[in-house]
C-alpha positions in Angstrom: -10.1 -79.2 -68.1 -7.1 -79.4 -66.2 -5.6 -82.5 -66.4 -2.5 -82.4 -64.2 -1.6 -83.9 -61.4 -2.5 -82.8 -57.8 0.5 -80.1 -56.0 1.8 -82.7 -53.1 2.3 -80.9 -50.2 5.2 -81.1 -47.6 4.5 -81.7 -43.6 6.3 -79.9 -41.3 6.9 -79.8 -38.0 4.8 -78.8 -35.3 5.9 -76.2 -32.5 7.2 -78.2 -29.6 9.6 -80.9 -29.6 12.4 -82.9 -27.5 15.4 -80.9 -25.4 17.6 -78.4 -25.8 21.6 -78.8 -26.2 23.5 -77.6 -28.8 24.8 -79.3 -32.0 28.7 -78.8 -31.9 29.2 -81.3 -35.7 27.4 -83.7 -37.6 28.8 -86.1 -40.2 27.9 -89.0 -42.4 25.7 -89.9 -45.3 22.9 -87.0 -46.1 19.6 -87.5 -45.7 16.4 -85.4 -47.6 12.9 -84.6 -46.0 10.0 -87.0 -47.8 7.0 -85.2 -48.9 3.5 -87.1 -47.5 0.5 -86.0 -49.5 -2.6 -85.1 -47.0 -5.3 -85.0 -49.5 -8.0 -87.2 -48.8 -7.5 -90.8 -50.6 -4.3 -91.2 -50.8 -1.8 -93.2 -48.8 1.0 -92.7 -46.7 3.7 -95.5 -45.2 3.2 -95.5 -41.0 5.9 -97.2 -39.9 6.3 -100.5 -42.2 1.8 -100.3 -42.8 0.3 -97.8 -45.5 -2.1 -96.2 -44.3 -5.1 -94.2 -46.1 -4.5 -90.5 -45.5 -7.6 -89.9 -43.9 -7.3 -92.3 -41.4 -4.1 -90.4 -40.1 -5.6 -88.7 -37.2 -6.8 -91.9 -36.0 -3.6 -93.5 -35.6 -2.3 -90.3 -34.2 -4.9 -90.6 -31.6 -4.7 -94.8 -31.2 -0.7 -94.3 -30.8 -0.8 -91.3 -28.2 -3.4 -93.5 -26.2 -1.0 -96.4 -26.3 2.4 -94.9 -25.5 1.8 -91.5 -23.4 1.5 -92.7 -20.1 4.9 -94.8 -21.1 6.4 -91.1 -20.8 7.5 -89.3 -17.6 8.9 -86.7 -16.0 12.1 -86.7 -14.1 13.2 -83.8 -11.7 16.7 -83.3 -10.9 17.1 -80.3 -8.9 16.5 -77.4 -10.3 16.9 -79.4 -14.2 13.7 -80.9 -15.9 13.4 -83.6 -18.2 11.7 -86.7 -19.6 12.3 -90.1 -19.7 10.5 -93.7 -20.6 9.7 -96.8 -19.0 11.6 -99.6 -19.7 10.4 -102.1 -17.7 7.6 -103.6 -15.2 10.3 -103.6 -12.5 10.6 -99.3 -12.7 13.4 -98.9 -14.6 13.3 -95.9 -16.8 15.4 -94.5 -19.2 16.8 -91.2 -20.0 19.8 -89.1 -21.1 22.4 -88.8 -18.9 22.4 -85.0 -19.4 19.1 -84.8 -17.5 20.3 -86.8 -14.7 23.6 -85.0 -14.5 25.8 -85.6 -10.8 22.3 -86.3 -9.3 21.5 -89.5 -7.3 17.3 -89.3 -6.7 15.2 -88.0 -9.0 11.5 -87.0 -8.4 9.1 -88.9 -11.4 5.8 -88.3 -12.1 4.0 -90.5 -14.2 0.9 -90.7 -16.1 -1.2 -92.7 -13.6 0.2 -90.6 -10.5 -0.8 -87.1 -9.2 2.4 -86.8 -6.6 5.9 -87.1 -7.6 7.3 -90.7 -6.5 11.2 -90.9 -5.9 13.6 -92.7 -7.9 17.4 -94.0 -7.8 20.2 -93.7 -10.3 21.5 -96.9 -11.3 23.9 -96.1 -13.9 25.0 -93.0 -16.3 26.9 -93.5 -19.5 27.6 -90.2 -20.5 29.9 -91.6 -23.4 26.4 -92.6 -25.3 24.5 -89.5 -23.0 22.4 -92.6 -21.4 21.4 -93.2 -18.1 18.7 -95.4 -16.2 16.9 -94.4 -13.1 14.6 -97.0 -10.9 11.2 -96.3 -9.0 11.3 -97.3 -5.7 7.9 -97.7 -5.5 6.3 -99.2 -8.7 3.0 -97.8 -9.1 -0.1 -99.7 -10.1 -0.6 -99.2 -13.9 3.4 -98.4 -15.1 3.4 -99.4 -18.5 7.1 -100.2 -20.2 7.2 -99.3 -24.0 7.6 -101.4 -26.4 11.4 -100.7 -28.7 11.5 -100.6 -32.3 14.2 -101.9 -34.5 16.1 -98.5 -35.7 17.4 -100.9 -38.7 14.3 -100.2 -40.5 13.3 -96.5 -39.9 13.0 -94.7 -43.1 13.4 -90.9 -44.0 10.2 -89.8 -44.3 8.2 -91.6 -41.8 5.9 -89.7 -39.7 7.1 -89.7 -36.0 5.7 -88.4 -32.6 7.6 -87.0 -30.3 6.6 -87.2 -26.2 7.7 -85.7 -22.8 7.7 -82.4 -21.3 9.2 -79.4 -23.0 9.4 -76.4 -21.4 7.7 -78.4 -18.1 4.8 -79.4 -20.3 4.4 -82.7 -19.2 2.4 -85.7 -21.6 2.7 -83.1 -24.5 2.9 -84.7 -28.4 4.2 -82.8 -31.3 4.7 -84.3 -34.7 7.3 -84.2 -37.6 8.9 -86.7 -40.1 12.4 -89.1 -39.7 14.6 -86.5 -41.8 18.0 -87.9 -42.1 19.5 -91.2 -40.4 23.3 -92.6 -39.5 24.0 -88.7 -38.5 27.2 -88.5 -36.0 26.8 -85.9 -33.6 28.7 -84.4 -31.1 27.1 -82.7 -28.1 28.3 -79.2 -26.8 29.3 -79.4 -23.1 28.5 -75.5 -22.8 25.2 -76.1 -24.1 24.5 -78.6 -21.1 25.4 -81.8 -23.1 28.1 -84.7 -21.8 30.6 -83.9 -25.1 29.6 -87.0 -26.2 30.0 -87.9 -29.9 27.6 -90.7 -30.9 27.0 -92.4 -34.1 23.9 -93.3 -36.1 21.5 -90.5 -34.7 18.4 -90.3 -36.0 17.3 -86.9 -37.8 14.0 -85.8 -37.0 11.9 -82.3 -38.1 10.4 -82.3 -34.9 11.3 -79.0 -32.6 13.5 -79.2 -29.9 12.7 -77.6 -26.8 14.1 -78.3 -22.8 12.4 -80.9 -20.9 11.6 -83.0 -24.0 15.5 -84.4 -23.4 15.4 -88.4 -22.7 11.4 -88.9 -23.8 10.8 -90.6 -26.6 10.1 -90.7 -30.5 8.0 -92.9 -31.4 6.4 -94.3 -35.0 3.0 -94.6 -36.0 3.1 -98.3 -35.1 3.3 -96.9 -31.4 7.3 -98.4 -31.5 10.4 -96.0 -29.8 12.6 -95.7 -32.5 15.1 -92.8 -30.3 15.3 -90.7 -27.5 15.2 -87.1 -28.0 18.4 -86.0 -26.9 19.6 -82.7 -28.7 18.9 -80.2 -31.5 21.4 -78.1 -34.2 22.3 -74.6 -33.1 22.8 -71.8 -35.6 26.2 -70.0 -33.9 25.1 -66.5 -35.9 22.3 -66.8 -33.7 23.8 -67.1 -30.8 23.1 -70.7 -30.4 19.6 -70.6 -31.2 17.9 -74.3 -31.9 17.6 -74.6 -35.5 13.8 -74.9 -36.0 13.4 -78.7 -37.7 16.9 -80.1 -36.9 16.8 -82.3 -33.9 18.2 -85.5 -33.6 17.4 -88.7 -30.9 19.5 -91.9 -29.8 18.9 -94.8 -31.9 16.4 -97.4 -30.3 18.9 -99.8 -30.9 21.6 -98.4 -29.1 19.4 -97.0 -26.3 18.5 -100.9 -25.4 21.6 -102.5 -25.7 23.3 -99.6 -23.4 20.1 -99.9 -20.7 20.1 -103.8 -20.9 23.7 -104.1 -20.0 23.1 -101.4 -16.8 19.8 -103.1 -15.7 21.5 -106.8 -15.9 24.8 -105.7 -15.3 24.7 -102.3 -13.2 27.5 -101.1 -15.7 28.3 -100.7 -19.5 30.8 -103.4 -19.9 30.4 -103.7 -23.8 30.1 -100.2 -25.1 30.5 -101.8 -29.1 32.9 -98.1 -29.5 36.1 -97.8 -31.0 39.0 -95.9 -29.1 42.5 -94.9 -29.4 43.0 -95.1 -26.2 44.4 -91.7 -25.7 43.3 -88.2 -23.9 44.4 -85.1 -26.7 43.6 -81.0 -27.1 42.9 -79.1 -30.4 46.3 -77.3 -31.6 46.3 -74.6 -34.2 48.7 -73.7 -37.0 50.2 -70.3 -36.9 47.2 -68.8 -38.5 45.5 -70.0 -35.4 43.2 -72.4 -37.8 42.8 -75.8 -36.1 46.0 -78.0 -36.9 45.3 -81.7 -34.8 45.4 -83.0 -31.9 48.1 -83.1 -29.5 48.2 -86.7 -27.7 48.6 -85.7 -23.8 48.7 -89.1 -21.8 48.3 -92.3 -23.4 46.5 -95.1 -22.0 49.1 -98.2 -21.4 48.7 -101.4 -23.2 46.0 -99.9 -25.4 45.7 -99.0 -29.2 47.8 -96.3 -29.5 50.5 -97.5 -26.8 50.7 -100.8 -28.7 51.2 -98.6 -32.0 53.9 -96.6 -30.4 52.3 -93.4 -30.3 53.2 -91.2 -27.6 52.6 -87.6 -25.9 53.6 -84.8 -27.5 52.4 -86.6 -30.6 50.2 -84.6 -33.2 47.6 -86.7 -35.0 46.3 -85.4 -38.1 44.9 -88.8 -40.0 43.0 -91.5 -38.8 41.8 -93.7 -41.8 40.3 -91.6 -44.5 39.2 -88.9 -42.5 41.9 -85.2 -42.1 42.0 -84.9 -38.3 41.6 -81.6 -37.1 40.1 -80.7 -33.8 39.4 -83.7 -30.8 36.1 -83.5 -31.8 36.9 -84.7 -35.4 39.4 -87.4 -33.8 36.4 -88.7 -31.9 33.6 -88.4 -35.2 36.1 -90.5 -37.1 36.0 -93.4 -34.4 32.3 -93.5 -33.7 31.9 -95.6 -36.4 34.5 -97.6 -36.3 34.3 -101.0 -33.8 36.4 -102.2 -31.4 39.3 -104.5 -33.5 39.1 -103.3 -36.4 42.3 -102.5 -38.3 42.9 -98.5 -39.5 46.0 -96.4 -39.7 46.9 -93.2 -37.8 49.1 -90.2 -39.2 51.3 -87.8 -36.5 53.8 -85.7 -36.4 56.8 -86.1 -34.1 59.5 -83.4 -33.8 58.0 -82.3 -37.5 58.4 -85.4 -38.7 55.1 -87.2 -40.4 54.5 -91.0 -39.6 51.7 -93.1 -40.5 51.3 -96.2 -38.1 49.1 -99.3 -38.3 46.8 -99.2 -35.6 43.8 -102.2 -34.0 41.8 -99.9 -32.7 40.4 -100.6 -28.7 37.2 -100.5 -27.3 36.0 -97.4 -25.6 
């Protein structure tokens, strides 16, 4: 008799998943897919409860219930997205991608058959965030409830909501993959060129429309929003299947609880340089740094004595490159802290102290 032990078995990713921009770099720690064993009396961790494999589809079924009609549709023009309820009052949250230039935005939720209209009341596009406002509040709106992205754990089976591909209410399922990712969003793929820290990794697909809903754990808790997925360049910029990432819950409250109290981002908890730069290349037109063009008075780099025409190639640790590496390295620094900066001036190399500002 065979005595060893049961093959586990990986999960993977259903068909359908969140939005579709493209992946320009991601950075930071590694992360590695979790297998879950399916076979009938075992366990699996659900969020922060183990739960008997069997019982799976049941808290599949119990979350859905809970946290679907939490989930809308926003139309902006001619773009489609998703979004999620924030509050009683008809706030809802989304990525500032979906919104775009727009001002009103048609919404339909899960306990209304006609669109109803809503307002923009502020976009971030530095953290791809923005919050929209009913003005009607319908009988029924349900907020959903935030998780704490502190404790999400590679592995954990997650659901992701919203409408891809105009399929509104639709649920497809995959696992937390990776966490702490820094990405930066492609502009040409329809993104803000944002590059924000602390991503969370998913295998779910991504797919348009599913931009700004929400991923939610098995204890029926948002732990992102579905903002973007990785693009394969040899493919054209083809989604790669099982790479898609989502805002941290975290960062997605503390952004939409400063617009809804404040009507603005005053605290944005980012590091800056206070500069605007371009890529340069060396002579083998390979990317060389980043040529400072304006600098912003009274901020980091003025203070350090940095000027235009500058080339940085250092920040920290990190071999600056391209503007997009420039701002990878800051995302995960904070505002105040200490780090220095290496440029070139007139082919001259100088390293500078720097106390970084606040984006």
């Amino acid at each position: 008799m065979d005595a060893s032990p049961p093959r586990r078995t990986r999960r993977t990713a259903a068909a359908l998943g969140c939005c579709c921009l493209a992946l320009v770099s991601a950075c930071s720690a590694f992360g590695h897919d979790t297998a879950v064993d399916a076979s009938a009396g075992r366990t699996a961790r659900v969020g922060t409860v183990p739960l008997a494999a069997t019982d799976l589809q049941n808290q599949y079924q119990k979350v859905i219930k809970e946290v679907l009609p939490s989930v809308v549709q926003i139309q902006a023009s001619s773009d489609l997205g998703s979004g999620v309820v924030y509050d009683d009052n008809g706030h809802i949250v989304t990525n500032a991608h979906v919104v775009g230039n727009e001002k009103t935005f048609k919404v339909t939720t899960a306990n209304t058959e006609e669109p109803l209209t809503a307002t923009l009341v502020y976009s971030y596009p530095q953290q791809d965030l923005a919050v929209i406002r009913l003005d009607r509040v319908p009988d029924g709106l349900k907020a959903a409830s935030f998780g704490d992205t502190g404790k999400v754990q590679v592995g954990q089976i997650t659901l992701a909501m919203g409408s891809p591909l105009g399929l509104s209410s639709s649920v497809t399922e995959g696992i937390v993959s990776a966490t702490g990712r820094t990405v930066s969003e492609n502009t040409a793929g329809g993104g803000t060129g944002a590059t924000i820290p602390n991503m969370v990794q998913t295998s779910a697909a991504i797919n348009p429309g599913n931009s700004g809903g929400a991923l939610v754990d098995l204890d029926g808790r948002v732990i992102g929003i579905p903002t973007l997925a990785a693009s394969d360049p040899t493919l054209g910029g083809s989604a790669a299947p099982g790479i898609g990432f989502a805002i941290p819950a975290s960062m997605v409250t503390t952004v939409a609880g400063q617009i809804i109290k404040q009507g603005k981002v005053t605290d944005s908890g980012r590091a800056a340089l206070g500069i605007t730069g371009r890529t340069v290349v060396d002579v083998n037109y390979q990317p060389a740094g980043v040529a400072v063009v304006s600098v912003k008075p009274g901020d980091a780099a003025d203070r350090a004595g940095i000027r235009p025409g500058d080339i940085i190639t250092r920040v920290g640790a990190d071999d600056i490159t391209t503007i997009t590496s420039l701002a990878e390295s800051l995302a995960s620094d904070r505002p105040g802290q200490r780090t220095t900066v290496t440029y070139s001036r007139d082919d001259i190399a100088r390293t500078v102290d720097v106390t970084l500002g606040e984006q």
